[in-house]
C-alpha positions as CSV (number, residue, x, y, z in Angstrom):
1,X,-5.2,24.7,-2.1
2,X,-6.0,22.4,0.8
3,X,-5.1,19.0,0.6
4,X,-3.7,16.1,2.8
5,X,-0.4,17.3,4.3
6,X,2.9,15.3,4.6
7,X,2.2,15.5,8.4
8,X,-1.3,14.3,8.6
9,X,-0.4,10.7,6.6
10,X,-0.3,7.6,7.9
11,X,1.8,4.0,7.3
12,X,-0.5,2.9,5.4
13,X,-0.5,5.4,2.9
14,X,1.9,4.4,0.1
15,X,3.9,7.8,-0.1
16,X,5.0,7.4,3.6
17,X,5.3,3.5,3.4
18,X,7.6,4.1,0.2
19,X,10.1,6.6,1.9
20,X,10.2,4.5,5.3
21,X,11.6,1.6,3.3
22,X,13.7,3.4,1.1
23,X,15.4,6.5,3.0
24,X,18.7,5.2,4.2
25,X,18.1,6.7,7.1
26,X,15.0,4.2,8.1
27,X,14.6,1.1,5.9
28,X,16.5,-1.2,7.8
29,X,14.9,-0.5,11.2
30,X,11.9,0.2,10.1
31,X,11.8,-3.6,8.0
32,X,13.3,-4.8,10.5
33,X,10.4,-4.0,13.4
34,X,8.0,-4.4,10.8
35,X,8.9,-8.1,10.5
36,X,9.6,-8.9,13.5
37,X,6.2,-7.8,15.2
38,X,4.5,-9.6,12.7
39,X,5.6,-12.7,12.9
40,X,6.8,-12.4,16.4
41,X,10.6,-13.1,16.6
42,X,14.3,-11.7,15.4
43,X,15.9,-11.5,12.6
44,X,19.6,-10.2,11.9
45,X,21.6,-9.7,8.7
46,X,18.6,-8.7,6.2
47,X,18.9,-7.4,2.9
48,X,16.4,-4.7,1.3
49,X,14.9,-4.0,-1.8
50,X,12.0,-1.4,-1.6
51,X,9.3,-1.2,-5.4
52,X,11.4,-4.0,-6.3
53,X,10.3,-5.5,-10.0
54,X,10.5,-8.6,-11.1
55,X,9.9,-8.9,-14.6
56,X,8.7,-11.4,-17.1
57,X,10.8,-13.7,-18.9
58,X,9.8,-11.7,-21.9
59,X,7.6,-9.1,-22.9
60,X,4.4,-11.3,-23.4
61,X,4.9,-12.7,-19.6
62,X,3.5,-9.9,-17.0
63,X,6.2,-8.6,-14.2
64,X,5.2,-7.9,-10.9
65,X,6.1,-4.5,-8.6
66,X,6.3,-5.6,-5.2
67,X,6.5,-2.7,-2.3
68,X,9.4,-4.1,-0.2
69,X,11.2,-7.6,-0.1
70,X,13.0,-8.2,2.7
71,X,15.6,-11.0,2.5
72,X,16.9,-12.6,5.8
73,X,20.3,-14.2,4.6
74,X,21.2,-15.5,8.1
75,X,17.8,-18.3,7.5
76,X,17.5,-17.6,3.8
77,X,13.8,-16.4,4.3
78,X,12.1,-14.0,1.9
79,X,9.4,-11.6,3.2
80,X,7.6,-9.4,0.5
81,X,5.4,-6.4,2.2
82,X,2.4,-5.2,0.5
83,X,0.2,-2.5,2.4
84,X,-3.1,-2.1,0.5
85,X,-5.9,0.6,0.7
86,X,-7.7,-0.1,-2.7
87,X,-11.2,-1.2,-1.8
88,X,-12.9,-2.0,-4.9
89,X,-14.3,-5.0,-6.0
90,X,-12.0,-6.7,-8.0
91,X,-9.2,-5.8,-5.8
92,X,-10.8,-7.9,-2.8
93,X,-12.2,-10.6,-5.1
94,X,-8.5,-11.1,-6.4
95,X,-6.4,-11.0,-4.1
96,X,-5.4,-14.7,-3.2
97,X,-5.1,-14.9,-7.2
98,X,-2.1,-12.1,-6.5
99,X,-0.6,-13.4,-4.2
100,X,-0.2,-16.9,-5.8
101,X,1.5,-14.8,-8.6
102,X,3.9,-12.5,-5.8
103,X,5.2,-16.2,-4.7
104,X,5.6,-17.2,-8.2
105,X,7.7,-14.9,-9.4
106,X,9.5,-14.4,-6.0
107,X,10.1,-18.4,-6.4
108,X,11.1,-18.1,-10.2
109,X,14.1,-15.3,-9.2
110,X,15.5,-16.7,-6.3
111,X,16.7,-20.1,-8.1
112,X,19.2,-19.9,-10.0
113,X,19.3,-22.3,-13.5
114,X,20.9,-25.4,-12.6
115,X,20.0,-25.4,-8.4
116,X,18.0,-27.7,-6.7
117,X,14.7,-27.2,-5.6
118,X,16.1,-27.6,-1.8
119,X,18.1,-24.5,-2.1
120,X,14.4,-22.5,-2.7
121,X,13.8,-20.2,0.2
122,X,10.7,-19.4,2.4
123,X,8.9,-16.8,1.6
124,X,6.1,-15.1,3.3
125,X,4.3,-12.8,1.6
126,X,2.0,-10.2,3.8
127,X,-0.5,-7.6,3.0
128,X,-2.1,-5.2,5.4
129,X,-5.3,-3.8,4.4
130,X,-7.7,-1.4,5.8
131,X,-10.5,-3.8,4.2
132,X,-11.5,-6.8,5.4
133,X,-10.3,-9.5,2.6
134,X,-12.6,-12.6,3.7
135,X,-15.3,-10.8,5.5
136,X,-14.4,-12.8,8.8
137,X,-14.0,-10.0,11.0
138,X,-10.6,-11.5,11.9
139,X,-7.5,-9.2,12.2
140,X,-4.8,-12.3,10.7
141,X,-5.7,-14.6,8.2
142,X,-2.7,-17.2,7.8
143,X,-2.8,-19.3,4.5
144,X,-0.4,-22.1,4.0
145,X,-1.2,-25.1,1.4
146,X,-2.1,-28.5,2.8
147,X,-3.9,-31.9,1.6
148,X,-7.3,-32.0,1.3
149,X,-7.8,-35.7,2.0
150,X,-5.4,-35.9,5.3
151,X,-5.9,-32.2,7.0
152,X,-3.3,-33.5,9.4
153,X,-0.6,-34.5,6.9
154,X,2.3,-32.6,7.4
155,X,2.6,-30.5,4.2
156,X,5.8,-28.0,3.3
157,X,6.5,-26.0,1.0
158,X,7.9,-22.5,2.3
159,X,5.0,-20.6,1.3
160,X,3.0,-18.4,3.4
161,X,0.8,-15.7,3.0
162,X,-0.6,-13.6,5.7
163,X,-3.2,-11.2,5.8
164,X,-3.3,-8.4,8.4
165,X,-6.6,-6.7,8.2
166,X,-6.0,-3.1,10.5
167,X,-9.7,-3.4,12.4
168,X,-10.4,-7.1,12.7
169,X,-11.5,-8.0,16.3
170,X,-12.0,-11.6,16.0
171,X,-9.2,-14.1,16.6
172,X,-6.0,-14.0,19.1
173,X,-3.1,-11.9,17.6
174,X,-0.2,-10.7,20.1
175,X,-1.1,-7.2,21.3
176,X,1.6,-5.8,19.5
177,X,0.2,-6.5,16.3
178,X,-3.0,-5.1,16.9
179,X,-1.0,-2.0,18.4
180,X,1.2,-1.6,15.0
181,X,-1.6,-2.5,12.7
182,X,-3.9,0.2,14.6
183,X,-0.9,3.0,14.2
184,X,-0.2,2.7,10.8
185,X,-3.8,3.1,9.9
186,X,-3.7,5.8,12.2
187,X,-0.4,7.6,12.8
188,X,-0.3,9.7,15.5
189,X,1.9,10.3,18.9
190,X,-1.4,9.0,20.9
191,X,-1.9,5.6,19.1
192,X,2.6,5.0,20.5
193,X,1.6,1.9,22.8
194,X,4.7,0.0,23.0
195,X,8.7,0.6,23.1
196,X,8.8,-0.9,19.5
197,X,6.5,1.4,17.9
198,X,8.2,4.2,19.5
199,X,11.1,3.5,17.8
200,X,9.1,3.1,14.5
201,X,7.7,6.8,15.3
202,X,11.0,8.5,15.8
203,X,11.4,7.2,11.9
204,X,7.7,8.2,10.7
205,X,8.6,12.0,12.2
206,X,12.3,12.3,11.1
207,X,10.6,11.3,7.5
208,X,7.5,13.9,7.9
209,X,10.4,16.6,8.9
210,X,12.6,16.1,6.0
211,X,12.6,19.3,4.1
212,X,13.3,17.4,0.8
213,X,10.5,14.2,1.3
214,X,8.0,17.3,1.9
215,X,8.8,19.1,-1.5
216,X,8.6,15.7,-2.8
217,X,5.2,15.0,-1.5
218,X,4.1,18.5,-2.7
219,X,5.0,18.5,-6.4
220,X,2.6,15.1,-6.3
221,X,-0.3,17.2,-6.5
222,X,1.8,20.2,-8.6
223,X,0.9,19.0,-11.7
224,X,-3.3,18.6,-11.1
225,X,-3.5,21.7,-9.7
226,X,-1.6,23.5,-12.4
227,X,-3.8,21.7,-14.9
228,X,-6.8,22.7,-13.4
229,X,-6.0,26.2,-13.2
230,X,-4.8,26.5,-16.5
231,X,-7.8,24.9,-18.0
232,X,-10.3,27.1,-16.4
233,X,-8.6,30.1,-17.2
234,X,-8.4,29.1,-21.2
235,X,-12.4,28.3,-20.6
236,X,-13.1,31.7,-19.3
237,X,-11.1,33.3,-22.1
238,X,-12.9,30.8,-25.0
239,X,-16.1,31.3,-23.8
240,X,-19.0,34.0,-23.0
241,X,-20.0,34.6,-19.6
242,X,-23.2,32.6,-19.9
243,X,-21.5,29.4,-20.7
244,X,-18.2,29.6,-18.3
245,X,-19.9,27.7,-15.6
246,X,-21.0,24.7,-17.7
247,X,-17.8,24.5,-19.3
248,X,-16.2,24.7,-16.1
249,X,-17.9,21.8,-14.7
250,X,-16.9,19.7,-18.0
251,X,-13.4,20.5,-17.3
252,X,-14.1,19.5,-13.7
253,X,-15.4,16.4,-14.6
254,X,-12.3,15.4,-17.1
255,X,-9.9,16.3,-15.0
256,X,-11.9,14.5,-11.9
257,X,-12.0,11.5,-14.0
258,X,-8.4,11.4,-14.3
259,X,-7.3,12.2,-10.7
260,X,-9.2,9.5,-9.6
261,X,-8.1,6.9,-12.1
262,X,-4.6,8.4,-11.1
263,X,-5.4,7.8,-7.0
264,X,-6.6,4.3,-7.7
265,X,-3.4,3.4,-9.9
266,X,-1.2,4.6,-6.5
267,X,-3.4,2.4,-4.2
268,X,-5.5,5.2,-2.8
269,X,-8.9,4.2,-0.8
270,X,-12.0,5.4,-1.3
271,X,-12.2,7.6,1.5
272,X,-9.3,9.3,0.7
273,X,-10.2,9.9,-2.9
274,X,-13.0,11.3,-1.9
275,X,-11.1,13.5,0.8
276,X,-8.6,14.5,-2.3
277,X,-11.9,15.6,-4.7
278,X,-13.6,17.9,-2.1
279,X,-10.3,19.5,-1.5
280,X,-8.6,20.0,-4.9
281,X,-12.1,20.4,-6.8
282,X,-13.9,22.3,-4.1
283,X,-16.7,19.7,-4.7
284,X,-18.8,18.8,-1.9
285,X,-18.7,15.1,-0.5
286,X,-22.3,14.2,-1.5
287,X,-20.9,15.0,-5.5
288,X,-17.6,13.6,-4.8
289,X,-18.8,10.4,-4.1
290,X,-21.3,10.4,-7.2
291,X,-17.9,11.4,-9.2
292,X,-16.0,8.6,-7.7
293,X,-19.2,6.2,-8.5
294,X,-20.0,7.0,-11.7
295,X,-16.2,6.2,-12.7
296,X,-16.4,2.6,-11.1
297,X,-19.4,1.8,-12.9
């Protein structure tokens, strides 16, 4: 059955992102790059933990899963990575709200009881999107707190949060960031501009060639398309021939209805949801989409 290969994903897509910053082979230099384009200068002696989960203080208190937090010990810096396809409504209208509660809870477990609030660390928190999170058009949004009354008060508390939207065109980013953020919305050999993201490339292909990450990535999709089979043979053998097709669209439909509550859970877009349906329900795109509407109203 056709579907997405390990081959044709990109950066951005949170099975690739997830093994780049946790294969041994990759994480640090990958993080590394990562960080260093972004904000435009070295760091050295950097600690990794990739889904990392910071939990409540109890179980009333919500936790957080946070993709990758990189820790800088040289500067004691904290940098928590957060690529994000999931364009829905709610998502976009949000998202300052999360990451005010990322920086919380990365604040809350890196002081210990009984430090002072000087020994708190930076922390930027960064999320690249394929959606546009303001709607200005602009590639880097930079958000820092500051007084309202004095604009030019100096005001610091080691929080940052950056937003890297993949297609913005207003504003003045390096060209580097505009050249990562274009391939890892798009990775392929021709979108390799620069020495850095050569190096990143040379990890993206020694991840896509792994014989293990690929059985991985299939057995993702192993247990839909087992279901599905399965259901429509037990619907032919149930039913008369008259009625197969119409119960075989109502097992369509359940089963549609949970893959794409599934996709949106792992941070799938819209697009590729809709890729996903025509392939693994043989739906065309026109019925896809009214599937994939029907369950966001």
């Amino acid at each position: 059955m056709a579907k997405k290969t390990l081959k044709e994903l990109n950066i951005i897509d949170n099975f690739l992102f997830g093994k780049l910053v946790t294969e041994s082979e990759t994480r640090e230099i990958f993080c590394k790059k990562l960080v260093e384009i972004i904000l435009g200068h070295k760091i050295n002696n950097i600690k990794i933990e990739a889904e990392k989960v910071l939990y409540g203080v109890n179980t009333i208190f919500r936790g957080a899963r946070l993709d990758v937090v990189i820790e800088n010990q040289e500067d004691t810096v904290i940098y928590d990575i957060e690529p994000d396809k999931r364009v829905n409504l709610n998502n976009v209208k949000f998202l300052p709200n999360r990451a005010r509660f990322y920086h919380s809870k990365l604040d809350a477990h890196a002081l210990d009881s009984g430090e002072t609030y000087d020994r708190l660390k930076k922390v930027f928190v960064i999320f690249i999107t394929v959606y546009d999170p303001f709607g200005k058009d602009r590639m880097v949004y930079t958000i820092r707190n500051r007084c309202i009354e004095d604009l030019d008060m100096h005001y610091e508390d080691g929080a940052t949060t950056i937003f890297l939207y993949t297609k913005g065109r207003k504003g003045n980013p390096p060209e580097s960031v505009r050249q990562l953020l274009k391939y890892m919305e798009h990775t392929t050999d021709s979108n390799v501009s620069n020495d850095d993201i050569v190096e990143i490339n040379k990890l993206v292909n020694s991840i896509k060639s792994n014989a293990e990450v690929s059985g991985e990535y299939m057995n993702l999709y192993a247990d839909f398309e087992y279901e599905i089979e399965q259901a429509v043979i037990q619907t032919r053998e149930e039913v008369t021939e008259q009625v197969t097709e119409q119960v075989t669209e109502h097992v369509t439909d359940n089963l549609a209805d949970r893959f794409i509550k599934y996709s949106i859970e792992n941070k799938k877009s819209k697009e590729v949801i809709i890729d996903e349906l025509t392939a693994i329900f043989g739906l065309s795109r026109d019925d896809a989409e009214r599937y994939y509407s029907d369950k966001q109203s």
